[in-house]
C-alpha positions as CSV (number, residue, x, y, z in Angstrom):
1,X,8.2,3.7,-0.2
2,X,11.8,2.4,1.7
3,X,12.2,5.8,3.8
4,X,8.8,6.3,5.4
5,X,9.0,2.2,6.1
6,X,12.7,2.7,7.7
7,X,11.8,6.1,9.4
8,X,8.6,4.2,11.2
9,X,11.0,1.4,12.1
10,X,13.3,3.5,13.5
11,X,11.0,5.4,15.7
12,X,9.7,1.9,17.0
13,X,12.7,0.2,17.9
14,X,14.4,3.4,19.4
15,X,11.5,3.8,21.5
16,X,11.4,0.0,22.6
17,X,15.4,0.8,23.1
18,X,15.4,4.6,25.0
19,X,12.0,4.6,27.1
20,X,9.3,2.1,26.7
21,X,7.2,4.8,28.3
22,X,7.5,6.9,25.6
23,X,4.6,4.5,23.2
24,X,1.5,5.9,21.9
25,X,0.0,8.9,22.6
26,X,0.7,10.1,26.0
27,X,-2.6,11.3,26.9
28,X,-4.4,8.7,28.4
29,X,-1.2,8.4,31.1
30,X,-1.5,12.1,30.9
31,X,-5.1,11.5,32.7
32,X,-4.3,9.0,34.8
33,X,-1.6,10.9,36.2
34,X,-3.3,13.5,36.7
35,X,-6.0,11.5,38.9
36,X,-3.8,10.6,41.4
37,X,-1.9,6.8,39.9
38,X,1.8,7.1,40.0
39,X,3.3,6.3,36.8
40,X,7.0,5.3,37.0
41,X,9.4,6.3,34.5
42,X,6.4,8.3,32.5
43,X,8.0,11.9,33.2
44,X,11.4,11.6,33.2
45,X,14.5,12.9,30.8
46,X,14.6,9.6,28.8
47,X,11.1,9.1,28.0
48,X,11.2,12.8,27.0
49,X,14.3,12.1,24.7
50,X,12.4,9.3,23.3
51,X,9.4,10.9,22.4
52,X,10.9,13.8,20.8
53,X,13.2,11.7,18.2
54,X,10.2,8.9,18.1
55,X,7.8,11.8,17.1
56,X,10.3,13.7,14.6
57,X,10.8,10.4,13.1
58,X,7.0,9.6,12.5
59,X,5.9,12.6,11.4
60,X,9.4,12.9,9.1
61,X,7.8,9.5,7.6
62,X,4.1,11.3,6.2
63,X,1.9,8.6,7.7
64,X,-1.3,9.5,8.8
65,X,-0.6,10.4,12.4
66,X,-1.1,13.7,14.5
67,X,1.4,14.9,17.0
68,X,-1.3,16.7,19.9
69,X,-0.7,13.7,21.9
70,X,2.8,13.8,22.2
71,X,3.2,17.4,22.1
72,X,0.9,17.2,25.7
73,X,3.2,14.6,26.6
74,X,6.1,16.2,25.8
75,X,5.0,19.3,28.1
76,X,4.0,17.7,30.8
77,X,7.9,16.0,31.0
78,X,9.1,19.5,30.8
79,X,7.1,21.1,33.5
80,X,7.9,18.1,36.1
81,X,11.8,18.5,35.0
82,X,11.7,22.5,35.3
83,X,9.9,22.1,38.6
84,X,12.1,19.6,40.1
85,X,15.3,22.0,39.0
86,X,13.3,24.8,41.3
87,X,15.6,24.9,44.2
88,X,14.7,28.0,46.0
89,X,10.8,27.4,45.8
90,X,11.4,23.3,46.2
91,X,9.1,23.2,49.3
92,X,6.1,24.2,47.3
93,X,6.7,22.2,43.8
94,X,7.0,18.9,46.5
95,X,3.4,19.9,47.0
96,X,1.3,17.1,45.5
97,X,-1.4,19.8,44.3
98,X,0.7,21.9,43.2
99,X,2.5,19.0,40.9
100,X,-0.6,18.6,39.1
101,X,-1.0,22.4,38.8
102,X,2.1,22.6,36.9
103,X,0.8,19.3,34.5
104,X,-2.9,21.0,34.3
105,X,-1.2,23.9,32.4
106,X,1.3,21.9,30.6
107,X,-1.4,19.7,29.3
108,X,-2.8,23.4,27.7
109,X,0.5,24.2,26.4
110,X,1.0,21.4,24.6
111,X,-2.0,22.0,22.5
112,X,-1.4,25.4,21.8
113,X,1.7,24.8,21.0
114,X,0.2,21.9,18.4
115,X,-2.6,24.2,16.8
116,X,-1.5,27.8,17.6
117,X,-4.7,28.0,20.1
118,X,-4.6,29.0,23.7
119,X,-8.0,28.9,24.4
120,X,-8.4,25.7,23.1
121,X,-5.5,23.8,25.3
122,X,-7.5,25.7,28.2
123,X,-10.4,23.8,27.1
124,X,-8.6,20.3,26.6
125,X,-6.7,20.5,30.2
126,X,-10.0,20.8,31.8
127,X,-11.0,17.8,29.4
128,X,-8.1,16.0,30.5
129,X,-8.7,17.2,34.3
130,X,-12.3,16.3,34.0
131,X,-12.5,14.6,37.4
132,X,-11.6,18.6,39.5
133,X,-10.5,21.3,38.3
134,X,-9.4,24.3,40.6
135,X,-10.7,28.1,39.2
136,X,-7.6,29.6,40.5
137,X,-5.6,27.3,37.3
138,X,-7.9,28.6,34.5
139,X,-5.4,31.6,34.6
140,X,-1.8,29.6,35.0
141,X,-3.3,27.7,32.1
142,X,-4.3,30.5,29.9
143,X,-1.2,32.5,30.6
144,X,1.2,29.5,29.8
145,X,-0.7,28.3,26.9
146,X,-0.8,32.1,25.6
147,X,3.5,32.6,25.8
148,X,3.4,28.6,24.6
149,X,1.4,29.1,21.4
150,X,3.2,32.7,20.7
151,X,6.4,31.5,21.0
152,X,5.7,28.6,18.8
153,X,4.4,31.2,16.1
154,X,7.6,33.3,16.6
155,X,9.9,30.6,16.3
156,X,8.6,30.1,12.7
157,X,9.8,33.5,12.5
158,X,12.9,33.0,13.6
159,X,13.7,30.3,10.7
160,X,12.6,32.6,8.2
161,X,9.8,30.2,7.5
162,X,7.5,33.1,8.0
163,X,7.9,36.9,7.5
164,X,5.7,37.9,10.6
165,X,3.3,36.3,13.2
166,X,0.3,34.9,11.3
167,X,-2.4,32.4,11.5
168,X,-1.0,28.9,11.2
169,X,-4.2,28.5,8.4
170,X,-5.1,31.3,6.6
171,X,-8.1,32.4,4.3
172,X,-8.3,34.5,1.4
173,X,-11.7,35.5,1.6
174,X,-13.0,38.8,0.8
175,X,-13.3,41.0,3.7
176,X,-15.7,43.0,2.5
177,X,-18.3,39.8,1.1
178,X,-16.7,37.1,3.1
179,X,-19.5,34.9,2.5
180,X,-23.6,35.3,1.8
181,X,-25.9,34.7,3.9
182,X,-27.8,31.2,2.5
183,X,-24.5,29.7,3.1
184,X,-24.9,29.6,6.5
185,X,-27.4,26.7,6.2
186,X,-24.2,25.0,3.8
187,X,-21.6,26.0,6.4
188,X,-24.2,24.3,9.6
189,X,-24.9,21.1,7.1
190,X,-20.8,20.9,6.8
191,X,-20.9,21.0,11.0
192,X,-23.2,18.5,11.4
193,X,-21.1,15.9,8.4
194,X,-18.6,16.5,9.7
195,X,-19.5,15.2,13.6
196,X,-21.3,12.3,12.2
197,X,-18.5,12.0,10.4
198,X,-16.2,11.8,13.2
199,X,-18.3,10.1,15.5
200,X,-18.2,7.2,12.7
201,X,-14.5,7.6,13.0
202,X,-14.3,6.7,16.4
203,X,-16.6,3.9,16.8
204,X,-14.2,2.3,13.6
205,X,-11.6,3.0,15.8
206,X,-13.3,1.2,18.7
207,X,-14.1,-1.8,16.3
208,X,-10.6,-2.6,15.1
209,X,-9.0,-2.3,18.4
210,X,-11.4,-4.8,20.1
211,X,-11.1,-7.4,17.3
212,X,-7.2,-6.8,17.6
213,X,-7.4,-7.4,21.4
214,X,-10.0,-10.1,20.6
215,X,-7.8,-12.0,18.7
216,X,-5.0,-13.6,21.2
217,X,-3.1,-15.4,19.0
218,X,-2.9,-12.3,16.7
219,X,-1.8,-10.3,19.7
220,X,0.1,-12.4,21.2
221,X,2.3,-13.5,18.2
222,X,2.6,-9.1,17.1
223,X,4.2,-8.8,20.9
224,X,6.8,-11.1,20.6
225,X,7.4,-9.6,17.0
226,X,7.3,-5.6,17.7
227,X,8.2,-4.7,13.9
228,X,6.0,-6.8,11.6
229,X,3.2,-4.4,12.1
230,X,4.5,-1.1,11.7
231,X,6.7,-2.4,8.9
232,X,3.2,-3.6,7.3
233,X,1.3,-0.5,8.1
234,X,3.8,2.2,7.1
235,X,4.2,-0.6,3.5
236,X,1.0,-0.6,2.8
237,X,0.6,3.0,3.5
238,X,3.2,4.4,2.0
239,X,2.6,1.6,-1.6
240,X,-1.4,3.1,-1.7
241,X,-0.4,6.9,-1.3
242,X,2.9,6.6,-3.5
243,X,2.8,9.9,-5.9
244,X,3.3,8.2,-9.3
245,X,0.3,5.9,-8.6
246,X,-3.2,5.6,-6.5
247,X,-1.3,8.9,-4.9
248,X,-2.0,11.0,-7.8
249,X,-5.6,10.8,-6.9
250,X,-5.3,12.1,-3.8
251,X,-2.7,14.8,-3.8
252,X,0.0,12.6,-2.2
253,X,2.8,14.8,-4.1
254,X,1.7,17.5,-1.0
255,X,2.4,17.0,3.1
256,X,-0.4,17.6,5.4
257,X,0.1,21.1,5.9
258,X,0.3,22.0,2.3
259,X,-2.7,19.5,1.5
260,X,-5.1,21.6,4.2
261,X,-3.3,25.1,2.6
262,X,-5.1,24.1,-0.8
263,X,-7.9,22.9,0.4
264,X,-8.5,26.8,2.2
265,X,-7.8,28.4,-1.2
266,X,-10.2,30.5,-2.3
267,X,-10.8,30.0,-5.8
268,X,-13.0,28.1,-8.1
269,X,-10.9,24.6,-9.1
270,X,-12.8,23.6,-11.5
271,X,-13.8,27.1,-13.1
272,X,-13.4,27.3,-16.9
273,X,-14.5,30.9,-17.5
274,X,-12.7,32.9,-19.6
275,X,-13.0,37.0,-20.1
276,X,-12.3,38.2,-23.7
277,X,-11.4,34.7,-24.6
278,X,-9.0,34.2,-22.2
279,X,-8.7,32.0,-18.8
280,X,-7.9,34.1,-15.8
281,X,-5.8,31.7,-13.6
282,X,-2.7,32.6,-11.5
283,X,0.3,30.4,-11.5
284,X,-0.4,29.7,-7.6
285,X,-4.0,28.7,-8.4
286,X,-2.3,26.7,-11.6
287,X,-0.4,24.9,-8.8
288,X,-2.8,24.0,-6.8
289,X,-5.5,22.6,-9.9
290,X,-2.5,20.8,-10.7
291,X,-2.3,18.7,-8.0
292,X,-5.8,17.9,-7.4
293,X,-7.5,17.7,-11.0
294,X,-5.2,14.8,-12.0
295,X,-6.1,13.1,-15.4
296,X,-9.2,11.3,-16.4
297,X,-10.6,12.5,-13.1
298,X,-12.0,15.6,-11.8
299,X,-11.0,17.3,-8.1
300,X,-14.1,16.3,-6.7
301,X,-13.5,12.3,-6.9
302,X,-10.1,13.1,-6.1
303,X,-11.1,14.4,-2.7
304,X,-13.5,11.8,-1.9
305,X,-10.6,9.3,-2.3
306,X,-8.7,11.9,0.0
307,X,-11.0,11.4,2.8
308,X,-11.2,8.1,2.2
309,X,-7.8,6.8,2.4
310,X,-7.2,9.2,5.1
311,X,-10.2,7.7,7.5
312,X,-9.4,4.4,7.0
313,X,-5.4,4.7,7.2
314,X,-5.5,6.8,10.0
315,X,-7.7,4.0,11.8
């Protein structure tokens, strides 16, 4: 429970130390930026120092949090430093347009870089550039977020953490009978869940961060006192998900990554059939049953309490 607790803190106050600028997500500057506001101090080498050990920090800690934002942050920094370094084309990089040209397409690198999707970080810059965006970007974006999200597959390679480019998550499905055909009308009714679903997220989102701001004395007392709250966040966190307690219920003992990788794997977890007396399991399917059909509880309650804790903690 100590070292997610300490890594949070540290993130917090080395931020509050480094850059300031470097807090939350990044993407909301990211868009007003990129509608014209100047942002002092938002794009420079310190904040992007900041943001990198704040975000290796937070992640290193296994709370609930997602790195997109930062990772478009993180881009855009980069871009405006490699373009300011351009000395022999400097007269067209101190073009305002062509500034926000360069943070269009790092905005599509940084989430391709996050998920491995090019398209994708296409799609978000023009979400993020929502106000105009010029036709004759679409390809700067696309090619940048394309050598972006390769390179980020080929470094995995490079640390031996992969043998060759592959998907970042993978199925096992049978090529030949992927799926059949009445499960279409399962795999629509998961779509539409799953929207409500996050559409519920975000208006519990909405909630808790207008009672916060609501609540003055509550804000302005958390202020003056920058660590009580992520000290009680990442405690209460890290006490509800610890592995040897409610965390057995909800296959704590795994990271994020890992936790998804299970939840692709294409077996039965809760099939008991046996062929001539004898269960047919393989010790990676073994693994995974192991973590997610905990005792005196089967893998289905276990995943409700998965979803759970991960909607509300995230909030």
């Amino acid at each position: 429970v100590s070292l997610p607790v300490f890594l949070v803190l540290f993130a917090a106050g080395f931020v509050h130390i480094m850059a300031p600028q470097a807090i939350g997500s990044g993407i909301p500057e990211m868009k007003t930026i990129l509608r014209g506001v100047v942002l002092k101090e938002y794009l420079t080498t310190k904040t992007l120092i900041a943001k990198a050990v704040g975000l290796t920090a937070t992640l290193g800690s296994g709370m609930p949090l997602g790195k997109e934002g930062p990772f478009v942050h993180i881009a855009s920094i980069v871009a405006t430093l490699l373009a300011s370094m351009v000395t022999k084309f400097k007269g067209a990089y101190t073009n305002e347009a062509r500034q926000c040209e360069m943070l269009a397409a790092a905005c599509a690198v940084g989430v391709a870089c996050c998920f491995g999707s090019p398209i994708g970080g296409v799609l978000f810059s023009i979400e993020v550039t929502s106000v105009f965006f010029a036709v004759r970007n679409y390809w700067r974006g696309f090619f940048a977020a394309v050598c972006g999200a390769t390179m980020f597959r080929l470094l995995a390679v490079m640390f031996h953490e992969e043998a060759t480019v592959i998907a970042v998550f993978r199925t096992e499905f049978n090529v030949e009978f992927p799926y059949d055909s009445k499960e279409i009308i399962i795999f629509a009714a998961i779509g539409a869940s799953c929207g409500m679903g996050g559409a519920l997220y975000v208006y519990a989102h909405r909630r808790y961060v207008l009672w916060m701001r609501g609540n003055k004395s509550l804000t302005a007392f958390l202020q003056k006192n920058r660590f009580i709250y992520p000290f009680l966040v990442s405690l209460i966190i890290s006490t509800l998900s610890f592995p040897d307690w409610l965390g057995k219920y909800q296959a704590s003992q795994l990271g994020t990554h890992d936790q998804i990788i299970t939840l692709f794997s294409n077996h039965t977890w809760t099939d008991v059939t046996s062929d001539i007396n004898r269960t047919i399991v393989t010790a990676e399917e073994q693994w995974v049953r192991d973590h997610w059909n905990t005792s005196h509880t089967d893998p289905f309650a276990n995943m409700v309490t998965f979803m759970l804790m991960t909607f509300f903690t995230s909030i």
